[in-house]
MIROSE-57142 format. One line per field, with one value per residue (C-alpha): residue number from 1; residue in three letters; x, y, z. Coordinates in nm, 4 decimals. Each point is the difference from the previous one (the first is absolute). Last residue first. Layout:
N
num (NUM/...) $
residu (ALA/...) $
c1 (X/...) $
c2 (Y/...) $
c3 (Z/...) $
***
This chain:
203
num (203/202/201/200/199/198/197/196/195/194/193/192/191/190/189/188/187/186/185/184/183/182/181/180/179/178/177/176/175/174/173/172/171/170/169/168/167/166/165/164/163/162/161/160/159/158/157/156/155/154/153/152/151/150/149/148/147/146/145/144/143/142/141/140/139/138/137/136/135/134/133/132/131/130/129/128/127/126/125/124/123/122/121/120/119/118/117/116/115/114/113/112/111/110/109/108/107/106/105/104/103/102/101/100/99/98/97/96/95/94/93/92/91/90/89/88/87/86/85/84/83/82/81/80/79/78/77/76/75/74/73/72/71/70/69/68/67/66/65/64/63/62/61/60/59/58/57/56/55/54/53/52/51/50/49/48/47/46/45/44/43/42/41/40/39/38/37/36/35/34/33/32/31/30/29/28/27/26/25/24/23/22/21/20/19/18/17/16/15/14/13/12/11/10/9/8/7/6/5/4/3/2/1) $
residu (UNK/UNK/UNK/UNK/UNK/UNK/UNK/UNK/UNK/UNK/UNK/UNK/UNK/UNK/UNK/UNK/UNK/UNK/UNK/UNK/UNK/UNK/UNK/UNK/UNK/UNK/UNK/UNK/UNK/UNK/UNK/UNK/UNK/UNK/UNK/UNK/UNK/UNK/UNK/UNK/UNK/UNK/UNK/UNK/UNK/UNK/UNK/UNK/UNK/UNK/UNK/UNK/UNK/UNK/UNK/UNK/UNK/UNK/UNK/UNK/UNK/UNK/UNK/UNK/UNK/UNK/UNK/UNK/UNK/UNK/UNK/UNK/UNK/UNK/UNK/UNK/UNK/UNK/UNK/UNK/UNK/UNK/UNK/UNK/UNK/UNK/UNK/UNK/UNK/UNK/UNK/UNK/UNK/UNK/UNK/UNK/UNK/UNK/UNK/UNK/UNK/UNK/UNK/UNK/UNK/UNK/UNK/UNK/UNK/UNK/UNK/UNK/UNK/UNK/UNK/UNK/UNK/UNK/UNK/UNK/UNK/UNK/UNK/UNK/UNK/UNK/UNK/UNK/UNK/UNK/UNK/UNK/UNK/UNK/UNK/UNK/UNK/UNK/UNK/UNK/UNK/UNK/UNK/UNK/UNK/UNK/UNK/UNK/UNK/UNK/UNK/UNK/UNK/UNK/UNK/UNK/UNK/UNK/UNK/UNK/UNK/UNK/UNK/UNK/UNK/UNK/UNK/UNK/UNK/UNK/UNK/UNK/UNK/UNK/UNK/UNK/UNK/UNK/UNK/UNK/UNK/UNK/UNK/UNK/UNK/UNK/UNK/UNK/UNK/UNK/UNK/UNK/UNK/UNK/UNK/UNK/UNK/UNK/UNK/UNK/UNK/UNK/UNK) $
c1 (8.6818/0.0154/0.1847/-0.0660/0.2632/-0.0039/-0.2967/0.2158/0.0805/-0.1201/0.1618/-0.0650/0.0417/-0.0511/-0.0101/0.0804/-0.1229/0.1374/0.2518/-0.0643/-0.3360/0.0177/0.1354/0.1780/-0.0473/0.2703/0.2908/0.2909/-0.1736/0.0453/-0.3301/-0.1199/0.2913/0.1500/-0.1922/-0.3676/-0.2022/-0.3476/-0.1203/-0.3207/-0.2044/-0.3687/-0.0425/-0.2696/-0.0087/-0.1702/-0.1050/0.0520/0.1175/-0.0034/0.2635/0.0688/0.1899/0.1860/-0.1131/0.0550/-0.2359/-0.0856/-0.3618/-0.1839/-0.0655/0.0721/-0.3380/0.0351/-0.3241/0.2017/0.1718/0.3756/0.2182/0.2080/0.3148/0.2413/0.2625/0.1088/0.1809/0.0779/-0.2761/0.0383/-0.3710/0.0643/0.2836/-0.1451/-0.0126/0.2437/0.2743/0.1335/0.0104/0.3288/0.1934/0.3333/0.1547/0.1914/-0.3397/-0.2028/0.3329/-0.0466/-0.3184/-0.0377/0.3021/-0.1492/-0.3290/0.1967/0.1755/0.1536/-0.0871/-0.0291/-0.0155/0.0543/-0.1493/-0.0820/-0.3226/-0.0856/0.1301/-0.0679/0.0711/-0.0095/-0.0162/0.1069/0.0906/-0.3292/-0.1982/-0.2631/0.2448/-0.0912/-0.2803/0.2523/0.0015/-0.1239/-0.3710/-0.0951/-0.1556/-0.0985/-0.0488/-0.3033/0.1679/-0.1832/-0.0980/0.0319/-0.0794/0.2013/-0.1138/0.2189/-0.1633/0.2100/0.0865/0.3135/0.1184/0.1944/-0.0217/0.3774/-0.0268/-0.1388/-0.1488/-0.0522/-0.1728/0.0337/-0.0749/-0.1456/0.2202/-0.0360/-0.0595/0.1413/-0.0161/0.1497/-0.1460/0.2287/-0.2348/-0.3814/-0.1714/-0.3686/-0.2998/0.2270/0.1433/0.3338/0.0316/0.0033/-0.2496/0.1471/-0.2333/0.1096/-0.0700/0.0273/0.2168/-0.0558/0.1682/-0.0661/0.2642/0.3434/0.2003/0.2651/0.0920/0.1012/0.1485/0.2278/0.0254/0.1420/0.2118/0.2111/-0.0391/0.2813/0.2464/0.3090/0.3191) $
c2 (11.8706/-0.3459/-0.2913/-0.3724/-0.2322/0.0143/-0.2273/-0.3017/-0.1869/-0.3166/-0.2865/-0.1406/-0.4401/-0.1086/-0.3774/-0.2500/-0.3646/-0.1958/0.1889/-0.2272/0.0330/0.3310/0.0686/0.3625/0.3044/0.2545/-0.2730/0.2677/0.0662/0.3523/0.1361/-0.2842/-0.0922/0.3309/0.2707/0.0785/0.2843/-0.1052/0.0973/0.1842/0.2637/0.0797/0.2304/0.0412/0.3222/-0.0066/0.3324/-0.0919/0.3745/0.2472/0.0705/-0.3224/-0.1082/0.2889/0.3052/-0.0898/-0.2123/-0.1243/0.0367/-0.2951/-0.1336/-0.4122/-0.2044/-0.2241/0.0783/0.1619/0.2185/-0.0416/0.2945/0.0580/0.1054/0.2648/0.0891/-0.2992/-0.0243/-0.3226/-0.1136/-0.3121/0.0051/0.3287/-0.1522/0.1131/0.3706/-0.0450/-0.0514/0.3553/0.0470/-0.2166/-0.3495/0.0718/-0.3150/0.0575/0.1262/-0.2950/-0.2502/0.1960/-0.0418/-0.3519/-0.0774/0.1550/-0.2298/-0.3176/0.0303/-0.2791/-0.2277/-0.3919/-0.2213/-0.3828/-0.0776/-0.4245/-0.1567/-0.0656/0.3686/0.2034/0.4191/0.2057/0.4103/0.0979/0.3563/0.1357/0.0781/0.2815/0.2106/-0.1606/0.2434/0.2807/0.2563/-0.0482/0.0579/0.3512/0.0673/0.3853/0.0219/0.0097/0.0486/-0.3297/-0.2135/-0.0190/-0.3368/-0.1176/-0.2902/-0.1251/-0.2369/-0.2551/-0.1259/-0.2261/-0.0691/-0.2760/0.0731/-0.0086/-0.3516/-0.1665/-0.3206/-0.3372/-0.1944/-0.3792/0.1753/0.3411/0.2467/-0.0125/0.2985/0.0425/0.3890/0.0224/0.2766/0.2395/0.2764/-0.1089/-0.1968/0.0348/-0.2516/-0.2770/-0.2595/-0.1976/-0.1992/0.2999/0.0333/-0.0212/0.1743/-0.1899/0.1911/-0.1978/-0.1154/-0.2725/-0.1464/-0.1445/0.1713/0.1123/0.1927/0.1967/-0.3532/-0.1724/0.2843/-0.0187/-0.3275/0.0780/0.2218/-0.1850/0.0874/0.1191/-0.0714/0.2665/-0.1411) $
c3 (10.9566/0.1005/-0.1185/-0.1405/0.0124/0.4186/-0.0432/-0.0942/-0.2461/-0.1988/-0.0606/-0.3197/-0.0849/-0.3309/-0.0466/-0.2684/0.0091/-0.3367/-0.1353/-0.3443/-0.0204/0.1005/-0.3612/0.0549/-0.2283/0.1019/-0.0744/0.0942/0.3345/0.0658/0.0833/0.2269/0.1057/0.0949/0.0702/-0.1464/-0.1381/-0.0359/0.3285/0.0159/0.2452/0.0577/0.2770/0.2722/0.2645/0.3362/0.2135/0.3857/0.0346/-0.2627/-0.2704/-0.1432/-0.3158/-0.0968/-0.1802/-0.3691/-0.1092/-0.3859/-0.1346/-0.1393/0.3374/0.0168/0.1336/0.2672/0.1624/0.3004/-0.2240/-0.2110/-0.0119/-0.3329/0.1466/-0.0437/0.2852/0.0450/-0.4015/-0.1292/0.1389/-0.1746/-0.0942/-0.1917/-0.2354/-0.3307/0.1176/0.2986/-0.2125/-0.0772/0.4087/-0.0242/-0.0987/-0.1307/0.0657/0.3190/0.1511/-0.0732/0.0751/0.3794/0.0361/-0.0757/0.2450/0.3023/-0.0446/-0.0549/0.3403/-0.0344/-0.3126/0.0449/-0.3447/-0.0815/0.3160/-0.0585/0.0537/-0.4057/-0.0649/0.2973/-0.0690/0.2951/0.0554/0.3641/0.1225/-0.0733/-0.2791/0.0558/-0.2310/-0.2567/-0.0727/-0.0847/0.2894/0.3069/0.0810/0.1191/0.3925/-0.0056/0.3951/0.1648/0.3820/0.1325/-0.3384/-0.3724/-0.1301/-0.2883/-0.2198/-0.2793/-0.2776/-0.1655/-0.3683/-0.0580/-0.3385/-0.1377/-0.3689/-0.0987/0.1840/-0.3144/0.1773/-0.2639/0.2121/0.1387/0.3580/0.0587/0.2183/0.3860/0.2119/0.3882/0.1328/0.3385/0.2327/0.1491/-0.0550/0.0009/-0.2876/-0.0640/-0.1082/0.0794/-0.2035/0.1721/-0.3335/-0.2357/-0.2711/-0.3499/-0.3001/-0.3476/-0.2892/-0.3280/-0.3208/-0.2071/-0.3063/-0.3411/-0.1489/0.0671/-0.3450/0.1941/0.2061/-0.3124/-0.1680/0.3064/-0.0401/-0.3469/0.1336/0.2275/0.3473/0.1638/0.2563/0.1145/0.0045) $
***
């Protein structure tokens, strides 16, 4: 038998007041100025909060530096793609969640459900297309026009790209509670895994 609320908590909840809500930037526990393939990402979610995991997002730059024959080096497609074989979920010290090959997995559920070339206009930080991108300078800023040619076509030329992750698996997009009271949970901990170079390809 399937469990409901009953609708006059319901009306309850539709008509909230005298609440907060804010922006909370997490810094992982193993901070460095840059990661390196392989790496294990460690970030901890506020405690005695109110979290609303459908906002989860992680933002990250991508540098390629094209070197030796000058190949046109392109970042993999879909941002989450940088996710390795390991994505871990403590709750109060104890795995709750461990996805194999996380990265695989993402792109195959995109492609099963329709996902395509149609989404890279609001989705342009996913990459959902590697043949586009919005190339980021030295001075950070993002150039108005979109590329087409590949990422590098000299030698020891360096390309910056902003990507996001706001498209989860599993716990964090399928938790049937998708607000949880850390207060309760007590310590929980995201763990990311990142991949390796051989993610990216060359032209």
């Amino acid at each position: 038998m399937e469990t409901q609320f009953p609708k006059n908590l319901a009306y309850a909840v539709k008509t909230m007041s005298s609440f907060s809500k804010s922006t909370v930037k997490l810094l992982p526990d193993n901070r460095t100025d840059t990661v390196a393939s392989g790496n294990i990402i460690r970030a901890r979610l506020p405690q005695n909060s109110i979290i609303d995991l459908r906002t989860f997002t992680m933002y990250y730059q991508g540098i390629v530096t094209a070197t030796g024959s000058g190949g046109k080096g392109h970042y993999p497609r879909l941002s989450s793609s940088i996710i390795d074989t390991l994505i871990t979920i403590f709750v109060n010290g104890t795995q709750i969640e461990n996805i194999q090959n996380y990265h695989l997995l993402y792109n195959t559920l995109y492609d099963l459900d329709g996902g395509g070339i149609d989404q890279q206009a609001k989705r342009h930080l996913e990459n959902v297309d590697p043949s586009v991108f919005y190339l980021v300078t030295d001075d950070q800023t993002t150039s108005a026009t979109p590329q087409i040619t590949g990422l590098a076509a000299t030698d020891n030329s360096t390309v910056y790209r902003k990507f996001v992750i706001n498209n989860w698996c599993g716990f964090l997009a399928t938790c049937s509670t998708p607000c949880i009271d850390t207060n309760d949970l007590n310590e929980v901990i995201i763990e990311i895994r990142l991949a390796t170079s051989d993610v990216c390809f060359l032209s």
